[in-house]
C-alpha positions as CSV (number, residue, x, y, z in Angstrom):
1,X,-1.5,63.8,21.6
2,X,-1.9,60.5,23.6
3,X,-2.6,60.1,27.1
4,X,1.4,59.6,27.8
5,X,1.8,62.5,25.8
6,X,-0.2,65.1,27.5
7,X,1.1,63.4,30.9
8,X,4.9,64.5,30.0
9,X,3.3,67.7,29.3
10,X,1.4,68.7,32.1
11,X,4.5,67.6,34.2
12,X,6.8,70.3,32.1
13,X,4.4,72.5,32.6
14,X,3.9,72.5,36.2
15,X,7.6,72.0,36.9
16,X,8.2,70.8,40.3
17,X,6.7,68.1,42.5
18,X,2.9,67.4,41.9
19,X,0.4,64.7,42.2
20,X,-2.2,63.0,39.8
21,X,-5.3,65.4,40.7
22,X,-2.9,68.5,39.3
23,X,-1.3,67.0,36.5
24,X,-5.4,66.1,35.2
25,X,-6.6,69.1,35.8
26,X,-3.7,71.0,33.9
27,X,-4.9,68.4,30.7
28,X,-8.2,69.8,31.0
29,X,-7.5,73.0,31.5
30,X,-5.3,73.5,28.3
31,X,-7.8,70.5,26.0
32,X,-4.2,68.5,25.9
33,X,-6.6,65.3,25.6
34,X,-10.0,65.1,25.0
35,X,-11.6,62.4,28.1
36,X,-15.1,62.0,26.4
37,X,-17.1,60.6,28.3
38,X,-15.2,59.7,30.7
39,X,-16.3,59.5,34.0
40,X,-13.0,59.3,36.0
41,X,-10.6,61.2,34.2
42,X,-8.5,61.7,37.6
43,X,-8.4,57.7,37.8
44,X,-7.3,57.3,34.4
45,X,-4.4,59.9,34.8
46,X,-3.3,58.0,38.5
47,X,-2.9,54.9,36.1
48,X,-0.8,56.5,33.4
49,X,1.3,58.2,36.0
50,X,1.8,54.4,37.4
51,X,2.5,52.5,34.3
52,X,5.8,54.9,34.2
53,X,7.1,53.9,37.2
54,X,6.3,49.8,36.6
55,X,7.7,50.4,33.1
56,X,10.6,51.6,34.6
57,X,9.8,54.7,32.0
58,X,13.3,57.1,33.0
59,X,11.5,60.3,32.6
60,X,9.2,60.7,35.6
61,X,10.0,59.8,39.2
62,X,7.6,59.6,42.4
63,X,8.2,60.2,45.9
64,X,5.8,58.7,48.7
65,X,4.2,62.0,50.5
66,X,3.8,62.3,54.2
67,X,-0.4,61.5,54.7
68,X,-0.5,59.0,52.3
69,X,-0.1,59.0,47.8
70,X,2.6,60.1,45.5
71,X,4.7,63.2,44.4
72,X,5.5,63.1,40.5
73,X,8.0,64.8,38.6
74,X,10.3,64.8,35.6
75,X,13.2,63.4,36.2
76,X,15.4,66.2,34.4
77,X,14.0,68.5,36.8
78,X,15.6,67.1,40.2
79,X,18.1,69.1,40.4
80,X,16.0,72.4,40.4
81,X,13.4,71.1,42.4
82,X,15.4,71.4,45.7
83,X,17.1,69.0,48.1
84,X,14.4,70.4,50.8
85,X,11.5,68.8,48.9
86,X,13.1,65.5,48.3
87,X,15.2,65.4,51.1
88,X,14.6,61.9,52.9
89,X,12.4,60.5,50.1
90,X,12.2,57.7,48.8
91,X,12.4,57.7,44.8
92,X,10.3,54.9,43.2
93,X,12.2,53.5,40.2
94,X,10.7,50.3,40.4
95,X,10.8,48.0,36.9
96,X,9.3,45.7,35.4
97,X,11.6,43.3,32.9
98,X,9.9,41.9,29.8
99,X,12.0,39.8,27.5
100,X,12.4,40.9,24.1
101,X,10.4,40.0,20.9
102,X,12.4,37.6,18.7
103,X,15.1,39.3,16.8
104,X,14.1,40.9,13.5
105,X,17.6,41.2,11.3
106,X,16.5,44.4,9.1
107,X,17.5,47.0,11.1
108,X,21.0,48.4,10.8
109,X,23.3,48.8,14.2
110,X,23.1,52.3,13.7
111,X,19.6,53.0,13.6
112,X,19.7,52.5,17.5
113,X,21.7,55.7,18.0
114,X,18.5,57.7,17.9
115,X,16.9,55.7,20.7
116,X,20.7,56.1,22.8
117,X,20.4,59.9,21.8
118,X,17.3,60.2,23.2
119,X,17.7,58.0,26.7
120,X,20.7,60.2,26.8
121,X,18.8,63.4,26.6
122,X,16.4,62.5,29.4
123,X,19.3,62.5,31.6
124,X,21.1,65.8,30.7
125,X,23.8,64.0,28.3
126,X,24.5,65.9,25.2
127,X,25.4,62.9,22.8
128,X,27.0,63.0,19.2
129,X,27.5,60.0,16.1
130,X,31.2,59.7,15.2
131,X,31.4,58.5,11.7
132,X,34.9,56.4,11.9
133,X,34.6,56.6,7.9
134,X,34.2,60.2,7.8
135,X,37.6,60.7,9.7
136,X,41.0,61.4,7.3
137,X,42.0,57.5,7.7
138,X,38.7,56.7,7.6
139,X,39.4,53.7,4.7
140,X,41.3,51.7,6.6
141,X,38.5,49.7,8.9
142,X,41.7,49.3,12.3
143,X,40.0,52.8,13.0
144,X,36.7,51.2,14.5
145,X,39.1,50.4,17.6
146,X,39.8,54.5,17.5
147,X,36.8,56.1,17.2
148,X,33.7,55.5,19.5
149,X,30.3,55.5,18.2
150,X,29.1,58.0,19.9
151,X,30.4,60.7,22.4
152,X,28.1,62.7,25.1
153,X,28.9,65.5,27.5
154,X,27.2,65.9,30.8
155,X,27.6,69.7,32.8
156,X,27.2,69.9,36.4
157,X,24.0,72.5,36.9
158,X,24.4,74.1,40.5
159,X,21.4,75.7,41.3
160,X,23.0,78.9,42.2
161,X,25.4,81.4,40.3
162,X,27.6,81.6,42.7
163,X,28.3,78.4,43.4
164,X,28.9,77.8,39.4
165,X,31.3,80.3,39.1
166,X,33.0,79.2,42.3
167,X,33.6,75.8,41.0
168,X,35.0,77.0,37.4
169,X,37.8,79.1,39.7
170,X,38.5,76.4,41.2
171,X,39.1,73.6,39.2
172,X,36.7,73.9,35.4
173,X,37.2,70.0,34.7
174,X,34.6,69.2,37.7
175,X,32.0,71.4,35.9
176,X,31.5,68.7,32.8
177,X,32.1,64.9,32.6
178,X,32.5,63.2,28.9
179,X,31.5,59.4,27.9
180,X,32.2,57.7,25.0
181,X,29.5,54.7,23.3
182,X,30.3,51.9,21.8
183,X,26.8,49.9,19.8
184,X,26.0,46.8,19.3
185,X,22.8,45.4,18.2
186,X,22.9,42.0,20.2
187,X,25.9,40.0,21.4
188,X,24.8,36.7,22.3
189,X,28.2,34.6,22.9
190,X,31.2,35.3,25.3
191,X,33.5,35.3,22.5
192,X,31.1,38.6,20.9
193,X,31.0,40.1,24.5
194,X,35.1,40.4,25.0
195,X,35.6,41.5,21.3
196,X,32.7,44.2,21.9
197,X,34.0,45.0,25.6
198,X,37.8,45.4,24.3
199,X,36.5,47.4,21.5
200,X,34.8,49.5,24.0
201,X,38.0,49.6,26.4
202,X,40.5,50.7,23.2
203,X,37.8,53.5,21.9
204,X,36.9,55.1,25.6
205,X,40.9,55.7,26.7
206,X,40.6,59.2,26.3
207,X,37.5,59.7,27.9
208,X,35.9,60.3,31.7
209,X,33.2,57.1,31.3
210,X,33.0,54.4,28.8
211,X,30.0,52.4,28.2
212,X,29.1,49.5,25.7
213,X,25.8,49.4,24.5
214,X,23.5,46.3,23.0
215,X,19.9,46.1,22.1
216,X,20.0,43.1,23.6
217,X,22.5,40.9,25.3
218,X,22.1,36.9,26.5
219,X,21.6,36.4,29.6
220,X,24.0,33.9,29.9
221,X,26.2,36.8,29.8
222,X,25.6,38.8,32.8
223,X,28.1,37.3,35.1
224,X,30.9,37.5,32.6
225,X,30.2,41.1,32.4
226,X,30.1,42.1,35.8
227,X,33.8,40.6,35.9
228,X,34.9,42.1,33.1
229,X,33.4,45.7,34.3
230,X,34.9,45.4,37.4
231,X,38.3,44.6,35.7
232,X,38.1,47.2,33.5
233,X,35.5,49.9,34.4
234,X,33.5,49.7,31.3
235,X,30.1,50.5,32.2
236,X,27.4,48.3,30.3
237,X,23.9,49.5,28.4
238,X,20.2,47.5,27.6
239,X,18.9,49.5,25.4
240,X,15.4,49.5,24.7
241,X,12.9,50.1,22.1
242,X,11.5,52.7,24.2
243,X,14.8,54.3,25.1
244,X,13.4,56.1,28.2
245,X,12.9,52.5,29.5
246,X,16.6,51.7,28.5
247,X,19.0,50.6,31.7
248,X,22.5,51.1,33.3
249,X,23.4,47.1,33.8
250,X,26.9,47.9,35.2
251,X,28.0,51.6,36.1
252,X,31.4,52.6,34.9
253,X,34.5,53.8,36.7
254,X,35.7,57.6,36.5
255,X,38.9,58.4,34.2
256,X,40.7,61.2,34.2
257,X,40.9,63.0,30.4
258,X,43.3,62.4,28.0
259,X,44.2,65.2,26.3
260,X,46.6,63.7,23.7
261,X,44.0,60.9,22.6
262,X,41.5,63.8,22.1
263,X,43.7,65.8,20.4
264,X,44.4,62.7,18.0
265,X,40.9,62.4,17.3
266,X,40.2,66.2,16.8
267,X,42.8,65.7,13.6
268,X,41.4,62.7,12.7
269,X,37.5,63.5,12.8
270,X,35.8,66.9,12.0
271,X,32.8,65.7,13.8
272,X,34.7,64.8,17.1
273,X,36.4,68.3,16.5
274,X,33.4,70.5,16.4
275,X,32.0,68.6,19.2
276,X,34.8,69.8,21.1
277,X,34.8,73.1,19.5
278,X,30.9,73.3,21.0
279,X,32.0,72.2,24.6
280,X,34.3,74.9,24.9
281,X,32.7,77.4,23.6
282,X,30.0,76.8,25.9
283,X,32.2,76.0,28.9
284,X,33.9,79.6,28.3
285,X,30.8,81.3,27.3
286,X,30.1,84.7,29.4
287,X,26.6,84.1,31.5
288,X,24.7,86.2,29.1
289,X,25.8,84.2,26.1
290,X,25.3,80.7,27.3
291,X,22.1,80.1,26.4
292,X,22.8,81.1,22.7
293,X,25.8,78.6,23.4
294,X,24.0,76.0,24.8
295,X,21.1,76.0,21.9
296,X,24.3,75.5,19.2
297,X,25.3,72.9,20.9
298,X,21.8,70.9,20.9
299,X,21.0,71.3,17.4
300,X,24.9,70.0,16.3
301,X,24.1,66.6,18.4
302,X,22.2,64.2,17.2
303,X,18.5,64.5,16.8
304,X,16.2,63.1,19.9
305,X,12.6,62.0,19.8
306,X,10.4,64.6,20.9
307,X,7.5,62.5,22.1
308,X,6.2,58.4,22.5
309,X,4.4,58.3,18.8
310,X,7.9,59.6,17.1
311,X,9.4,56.6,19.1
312,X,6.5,54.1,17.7
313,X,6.9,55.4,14.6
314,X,10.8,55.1,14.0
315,X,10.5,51.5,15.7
316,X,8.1,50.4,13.2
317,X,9.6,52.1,10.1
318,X,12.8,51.0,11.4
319,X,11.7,47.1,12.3
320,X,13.2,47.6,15.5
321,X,11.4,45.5,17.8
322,X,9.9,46.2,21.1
323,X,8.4,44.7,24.1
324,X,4.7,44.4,23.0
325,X,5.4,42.2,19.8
C-alpha cells in the first residue's frame, strides 16, 4: 500500500486520538510500508499526516494537544472518541483550494456518483443511485424533475444504549435524517445554475436535506447561489476528484418528511423502494439483529472506494480530472 494508505490504516487500527510517533510505529510494527532506508520514518509520517489536513483530505482531523503537537484521528470516529477528549479543542480543518484542470468532456455525469458515494461514506451517509429510467414511467424524461439522483440516510449513533433506545420511545424520526442528490458535471452560467437548483428543489420535496452537486461550478456563481440557498434551503456540493477532499459550499435547511411523496416514489422505483425497505428494517431491527441489518443495507448502496489508488485508478480510467493535471 502507499504511504496514505498505511496512514488511514494505522489510524483504524489504533482507534482514538493519537499522534505521528504512534501511528509510525504501528506501520512498522505490522510491515504496512516498507521505509528502506529511510532515516526518519517518524518525519515522513508527521508530513503525510499534514498534507491531510492542508488538502482539506475529510477523513482525518487534528486537535492541538496541551504541551505542544497534534492529536489525529479518523473523522468517522468522533463520535466514539468521547466529548471529554475533544472537549475544548480546536479541530483543524484547514484547506487548501486548487483550481481544477481544464475540463475533459469524456466522462459521463454519472460516473461521479462513485466519488459522492464515497465522500458520503466518510461521513456516515448511507447513499443509493435512483435510476429515473428504471422507475414504471420511466420513458417519459418529465420524471428527472421526480426522481433524485441519488438518496442517503444518516442515523444518529448515541454512544450509549440507553440513550438510543430512549430516543426511539420518544420520537424514532430524530434517530435518522434522509438527503436527496441531485449531479451535475459542471454548470458554468446562471441560467444552468437555476435549471439545476429548481431541479434539485422539485426532486428533494420529500426529503429532510437536499443538496445539488457539481464537479465543478464557475465562480462567477457563488453569490447567486448563496441567494438562492438561502431562499430555498438547497444545500450546494464541490465535488472533487478525490472525494474525501470534496466540500459543503452552502449547508441546507431541515424539512420535515413527506410521506406521500415517498410513498409516490416507492410505486414508481423499485430501487427507491428497497432502500426504504432497508431503512426500516434496520430502524426496527432488535439490538442483536442490527448488525446483520446494518451489513444488508451497505452492500444494497452503492459501491465506495476502499482506498486512494482505487480513487486514482477510476479517475484515470474514467478521464475524470483532478487537481494535479
Amino acid at each position: 500500500m502507499t504511504i496514505k494508505e498505511a496512514v488511514l490504516r494505522s489510524l483504524e487500527d489504533l482507534g482514538g486520538l493519537t499522534n505521528y510517533l504512534e501511528v509510525c510505529n504501528n506501520i512498522i510494527a505490522k510491515k504496512y510500508f516498507d521505509f528502506g532506508a529511510a532515516k526518519t520514518p517518524a518525519a515522513t509520517i508527521s508530513a503525510a499526516l499534514g498534507e491531510y489536513i492542508r488538502n482539506g483530505d475529510t477523513r482525518v482531523k487534528r486537535i492541538k494537544q496541551e504541551g505542544g503537537g497534534y492529536g489525529y484521528y479518523l473523522t468517522k470516529n468522533e463520535e466514539t472518541i468521547g466529548l471529554d477528549v475533544l472537549s475544548g479543542a480546536t479541530v483543524s480543518t484547514t484547506t487548501v483550494t486548487t483550481k481544477k484542470a481544464d475540463k475533459v468532456a469524456s466522462y459521463n455525469e454519472r460516473d461521479l456518483h462513485k466519488l459522492l458515494s464515497s465522500y458520503l461514506k466518510n461521513t456516515r451517509i448511507y447513499s443509493k443511485t435512483i435510476f429515473h429510467e428504471e422507475s414504471k414511467t420511466g420513458i417519459d424524461n418529465n420524471q428527472i424533475w421526480t426522481h433524485p439522483d441519488m438518496v442517503g440516510i444518516q442515523f444518529l449513533k448515541l454512544q450509549t444504549k440507553e440513550s438510543q433506545n430512549f430516543l426511539k420511545a420518544i420520537n424514532q424520526v430524530d434517530t435518522f435524517k434522509i438527503s436527496s442528490y441531485e449531479i451535475k458535471k459542471e454548470i458554468n452560467s446562471d441560467s444552468e445554475l437555476k435549471k439545476a437548483f429548481f431541479q434539485a428543489v422539485s426532486n428533494s420535496s420529500w426529503a429532510n436535506f437536499g443538496y445539488l452537486v457539481a464537479f465543478e461550478f464557475s465562480d462567477s456563481l457563488t453569490e447567486e447561489m448563496e441567494r438562492l440557498n438561502q431562499a430555498f434551503g438547497i444545500g450546494v456540493i464541490e465535488l472533487n476528484a478525490n472525494p474525501y477532499q470534496s466540500k459543503v459550499l452552502f449547508q441546507p435547511k431541515f424539512r420535515n418528511l413527506d410521506f406521500k411523496t415517498i410513498d409516490k416514489l416507492c410505486k414508481m422505483n423499485e430501487k427507491f423502494k428497497s432502500f426504504i425497505v432497508h431503512t426500516e428494517k434496520l430502524m426496527t431491527a432488535d439490538e442483536k439483529y442490527v448488525p446483520g441489518a446494518e451489513k444488508e443495507l451497505d452492500e444494497f448502496c452503492d459501491d465506495y472506494f476502499a482506498n486512494d489508488t482505487e480513487v486514482e485508478k477510476y479517475c484515470k480510467e474514467k478521464h475524470i480530472p483532478t487537481d494535479q493535471e
